[in-house]
C-alpha positions as CSV (number, residue, x, y, z in Angstrom):
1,X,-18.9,3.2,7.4
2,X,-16.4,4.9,9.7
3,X,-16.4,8.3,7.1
4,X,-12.7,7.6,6.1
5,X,-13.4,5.6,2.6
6,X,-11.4,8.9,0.6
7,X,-8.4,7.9,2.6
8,X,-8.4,4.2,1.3
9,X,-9.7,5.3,-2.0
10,X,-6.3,7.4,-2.5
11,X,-4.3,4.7,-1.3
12,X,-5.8,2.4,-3.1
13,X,-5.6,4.5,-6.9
14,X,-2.4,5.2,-6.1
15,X,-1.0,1.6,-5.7
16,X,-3.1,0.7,-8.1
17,X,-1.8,3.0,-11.1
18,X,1.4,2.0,-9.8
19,X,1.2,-1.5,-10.4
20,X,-0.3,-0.9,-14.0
21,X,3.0,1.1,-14.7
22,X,5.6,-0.5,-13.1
23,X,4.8,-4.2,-13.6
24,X,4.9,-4.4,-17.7
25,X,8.2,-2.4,-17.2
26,X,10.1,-4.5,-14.6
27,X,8.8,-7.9,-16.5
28,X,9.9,-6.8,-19.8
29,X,13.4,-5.7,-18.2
30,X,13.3,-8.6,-15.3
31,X,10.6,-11.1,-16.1
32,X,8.6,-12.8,-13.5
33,X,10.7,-11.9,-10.7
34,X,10.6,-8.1,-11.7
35,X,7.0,-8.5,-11.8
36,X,7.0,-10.5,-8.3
37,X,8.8,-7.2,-7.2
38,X,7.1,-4.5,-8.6
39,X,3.7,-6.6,-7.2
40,X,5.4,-7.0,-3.8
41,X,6.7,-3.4,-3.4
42,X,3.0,-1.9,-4.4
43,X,1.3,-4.2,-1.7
44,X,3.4,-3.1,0.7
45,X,3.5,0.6,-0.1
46,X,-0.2,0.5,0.0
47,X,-0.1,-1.4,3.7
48,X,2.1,1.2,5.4
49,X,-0.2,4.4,3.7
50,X,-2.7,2.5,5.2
51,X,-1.3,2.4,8.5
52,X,-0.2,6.3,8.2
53,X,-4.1,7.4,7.4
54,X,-5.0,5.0,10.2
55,X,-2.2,7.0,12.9
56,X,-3.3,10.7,11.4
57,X,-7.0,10.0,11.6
58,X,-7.7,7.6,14.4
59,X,-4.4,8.3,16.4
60,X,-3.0,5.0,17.1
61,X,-0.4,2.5,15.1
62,X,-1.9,-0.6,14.3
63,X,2.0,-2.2,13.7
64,X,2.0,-1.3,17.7
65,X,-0.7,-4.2,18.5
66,X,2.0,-5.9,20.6
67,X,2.6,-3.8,23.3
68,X,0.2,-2.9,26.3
69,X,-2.1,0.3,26.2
């Protein structure tokens, strides 16, 4: 364990209790694309707080992978 779970933990409620909001709402209103959206937003909300804990704590961007060190 690298000590940095609470990071992942927070991203991971957060996105979480998002979805569980957001998804009956934007089906009711949209229907399976709303709930496609709502999905799709969340996952990708929770990947870029994931890269943002990884840049404050670690202190490099994993999006960056491409270029040379």
């Amino acid at each position: 364990m690298s000590g940095h779970e609470r990071d992942m933990r927070f991203v991971t409620v957060l996105c979480g209790v998002g979805v569980l909001i957001s998804v009956p709402i934007f089906t009711k209103l949209f229907g399976a694309i709303g709930a496609a959206s709502a999905t799709a937003f969340f996952i990708s909300l929770q990947n870029l707080l994931a890269v943002y804990f990884v840049k404050k704590r670690l202190g490099f961007n994993t999006l960056k992978f491409w270029q040379k060190i």
